[in-house]
DRENFI-916279 format. One record per residue (C-alpha): residue in three letters; x, y, z. Coordinates in pm, whole numbers, padded with zeros to 5 digits, always signed. Example, Ala and Ser with C-alpha at 12.3 -4.5 7.8 and 13.67 -1.06 7.14 Angstrom:
% residues 2
Ala+01230-00450+00780 Ser+01367-00106+00714 
***
This chain:
% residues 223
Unk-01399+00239+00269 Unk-01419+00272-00125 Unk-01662+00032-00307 Unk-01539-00230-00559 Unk-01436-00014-00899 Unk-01697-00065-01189 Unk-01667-00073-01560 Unk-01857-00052-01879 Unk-01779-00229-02182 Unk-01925-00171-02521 Unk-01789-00403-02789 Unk-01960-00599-03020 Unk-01662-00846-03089 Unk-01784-01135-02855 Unk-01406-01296-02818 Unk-01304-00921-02760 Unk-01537-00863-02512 Unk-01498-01130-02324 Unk-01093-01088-02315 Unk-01119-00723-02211 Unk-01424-00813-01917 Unk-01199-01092-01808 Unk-00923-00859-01774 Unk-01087-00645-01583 Unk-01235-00809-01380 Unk-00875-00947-01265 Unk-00791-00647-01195 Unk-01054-00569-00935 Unk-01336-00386-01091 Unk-01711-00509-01147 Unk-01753-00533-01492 Unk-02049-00467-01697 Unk-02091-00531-02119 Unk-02314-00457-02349 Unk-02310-00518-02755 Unk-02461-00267-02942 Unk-02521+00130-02901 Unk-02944+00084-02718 Unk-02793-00216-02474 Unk-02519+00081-02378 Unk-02694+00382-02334 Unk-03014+00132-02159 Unk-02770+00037-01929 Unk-02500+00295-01853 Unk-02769+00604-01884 Unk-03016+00416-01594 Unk-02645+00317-01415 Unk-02345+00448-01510 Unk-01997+00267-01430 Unk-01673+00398-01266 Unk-01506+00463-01638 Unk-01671+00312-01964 Unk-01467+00150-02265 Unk-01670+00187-02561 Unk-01622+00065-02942 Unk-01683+00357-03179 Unk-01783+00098-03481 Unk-02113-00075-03312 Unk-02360-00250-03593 Unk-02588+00026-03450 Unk-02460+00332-03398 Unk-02136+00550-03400 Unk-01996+00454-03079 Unk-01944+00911-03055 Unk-02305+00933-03081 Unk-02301+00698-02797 Unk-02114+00878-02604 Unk-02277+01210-02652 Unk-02609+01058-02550 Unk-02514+00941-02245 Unk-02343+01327-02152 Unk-02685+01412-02266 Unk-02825+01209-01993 Unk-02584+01337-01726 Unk-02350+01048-01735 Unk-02021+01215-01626 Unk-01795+00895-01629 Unk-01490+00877-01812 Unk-01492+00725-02216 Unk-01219+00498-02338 Unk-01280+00498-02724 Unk-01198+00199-02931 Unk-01151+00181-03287 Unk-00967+00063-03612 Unk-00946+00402-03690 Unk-00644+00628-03585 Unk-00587+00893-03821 Unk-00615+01241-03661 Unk-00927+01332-03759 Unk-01086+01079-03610 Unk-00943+01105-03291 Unk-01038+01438-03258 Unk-01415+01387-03347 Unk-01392+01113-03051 Unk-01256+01405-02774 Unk-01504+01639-02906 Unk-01800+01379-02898 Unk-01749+01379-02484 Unk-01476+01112-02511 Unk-01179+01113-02277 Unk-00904+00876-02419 Unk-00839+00695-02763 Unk-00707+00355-02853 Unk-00665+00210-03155 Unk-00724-00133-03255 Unk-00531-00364-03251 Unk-00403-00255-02897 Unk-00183-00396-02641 Unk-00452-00559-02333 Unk-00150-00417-02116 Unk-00193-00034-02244 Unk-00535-00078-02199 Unk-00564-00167-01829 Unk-00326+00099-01776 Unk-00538+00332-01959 Unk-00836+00257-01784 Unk-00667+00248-01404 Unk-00579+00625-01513 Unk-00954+00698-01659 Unk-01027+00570-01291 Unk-00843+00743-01110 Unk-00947+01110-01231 Unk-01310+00984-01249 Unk-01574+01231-01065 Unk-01749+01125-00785 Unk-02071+01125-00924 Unk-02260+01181-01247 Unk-02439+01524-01312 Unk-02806+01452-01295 Unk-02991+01494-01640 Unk-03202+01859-01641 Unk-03295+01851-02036 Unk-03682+01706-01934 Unk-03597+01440-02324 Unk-03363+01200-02378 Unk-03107+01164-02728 Unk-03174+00823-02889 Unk-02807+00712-03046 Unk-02912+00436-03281 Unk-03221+00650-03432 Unk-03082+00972-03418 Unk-03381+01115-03276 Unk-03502+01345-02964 Unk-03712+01108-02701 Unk-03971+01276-02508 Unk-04254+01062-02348 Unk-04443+00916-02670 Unk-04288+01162-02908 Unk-04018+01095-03118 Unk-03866+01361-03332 Unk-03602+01227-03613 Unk-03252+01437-03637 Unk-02984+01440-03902 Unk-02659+01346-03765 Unk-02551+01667-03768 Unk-02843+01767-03562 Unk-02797+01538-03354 Unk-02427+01640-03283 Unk-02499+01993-03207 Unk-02829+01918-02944 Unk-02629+01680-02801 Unk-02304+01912-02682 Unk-02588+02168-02593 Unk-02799+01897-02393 Unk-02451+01801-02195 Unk-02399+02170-02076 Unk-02789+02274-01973 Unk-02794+02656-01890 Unk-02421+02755-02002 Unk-02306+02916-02333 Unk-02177+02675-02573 Unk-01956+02897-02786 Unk-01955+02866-03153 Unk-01654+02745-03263 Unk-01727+02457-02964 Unk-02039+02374-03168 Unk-01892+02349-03520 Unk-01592+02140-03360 Unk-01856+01870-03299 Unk-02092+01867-03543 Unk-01858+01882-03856 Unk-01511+01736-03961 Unk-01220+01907-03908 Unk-01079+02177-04076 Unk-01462+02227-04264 Unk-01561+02554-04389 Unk-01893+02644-04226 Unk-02033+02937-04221 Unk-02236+03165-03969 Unk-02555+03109-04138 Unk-02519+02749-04129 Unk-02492+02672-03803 Unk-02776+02905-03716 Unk-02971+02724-03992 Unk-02923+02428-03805 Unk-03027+02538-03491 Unk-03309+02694-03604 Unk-03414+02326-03733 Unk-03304+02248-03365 Unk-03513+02442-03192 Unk-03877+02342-03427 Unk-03785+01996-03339 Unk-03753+02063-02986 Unk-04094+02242-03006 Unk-04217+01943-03219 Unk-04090+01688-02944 Unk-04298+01915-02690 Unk-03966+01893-02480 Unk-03963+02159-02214 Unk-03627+02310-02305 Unk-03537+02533-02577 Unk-03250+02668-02750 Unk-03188+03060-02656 Unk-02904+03224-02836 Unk-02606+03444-02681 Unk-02552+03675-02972 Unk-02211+03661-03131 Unk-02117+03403-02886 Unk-02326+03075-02894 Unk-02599+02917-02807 Unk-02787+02755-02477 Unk-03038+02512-02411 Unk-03256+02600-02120 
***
């Protein structure tokens, strides 16, 4: 017999929060909330919920860099993004940050309990487990690993995290621009390998034991 349903919530809107846990909570699942980017990725990266709603805008970090932490980590569960924002642009940087479904604010609590129930129901049964041996701090932007802790620019921080969500498989290049830069940005070869290259000496400074190998003319991989 199926366990009770859980959920992660993200807001930092107190009377939000509470309307959306209440919700939810009415409609059967466990619910879980947190306030600020460190309480979520404490939380849902030690134990990750059923399906996740999470406010991009957090006082501490971009609720995207958020998100592509926790994939990082190995937290498969599905993202519900929430934001004030709805122009295209920034939808799309939400579906390429690891997200899985978009809402704008303000939103009808109807639409999103139905959004969620679907989230639920295509869920995986379980989270990958984490193989990068560091974790990917949101709110500092920086690469974790035991005592070390190696600053990265957002950018940076972008591009190691879609690599640290796939361990061991090409990440093509056009995948990697698509995440770490608007869209519809010119960037050229040389830049993204520029960045990488800064990737890989702060994975080296961070001692981590992963690196970034790359598949020429195709990507790159962390393993």
């Amino acid at each position: 017999m199926p366990g009770i349903p859980t959920a992660g919530i993200c807001e930092d809107d107190h009377e939000l929060r509470q309307v959306i846990r209440r919700a939810l909570e009415l409609e059967g699942f466990e619910v879980h909330a947190t306030a600020t980017g460190t309480e979520a990725l404490r939380r849902y990266g030690a134990d990750p919920p059923d399906v996740l709603v999470l406010d991009i805008g957090l006082p501490d970090a971009d609720g995207r860099d958020v998100c592509q932490a926790l994939r990082a980590q190995g937290v498969g569960c599905p993202v519900l993004f929430l934001t004030a924002k709805s122009d295209l642009t920034d939808r799309l940087s939400g579906f390429h940050a690891g997200g899985d479904d978009y809402l704008g604010k303000p939103f009808a609590l109807a639409e999103l309990l139905v959004r969620v129930h679907a989230l639920h129901r295509r869920a995986p049964s379980a989270a990958a487990a984490p193989a990068n041996g560091f974790v990917l701090d949101a709110s500092a932007h920086a690469i974790v690993h035991g005592e070390r802790r190696v600053r990265l620019t957002p950018t940076e921080f972008r591009l190691l995290a879609v690599l640290a969500a796939k361990p061991g498989e090409v990440v093509r290049r056009a995948a990697l621009v698509a995440a770490g830069w608007p869209d519809g940005a010119v960037v050229h070869d040389n830049t993204l390998d520029a960045y990488l290259a800064r990737i890989r000496r702060k994975l080296r400074d961070a001692e981590a034991s992963v690196g970034v190998t790359t598949a020429r003319g195709i990507g790159y991989t962390l393993q």
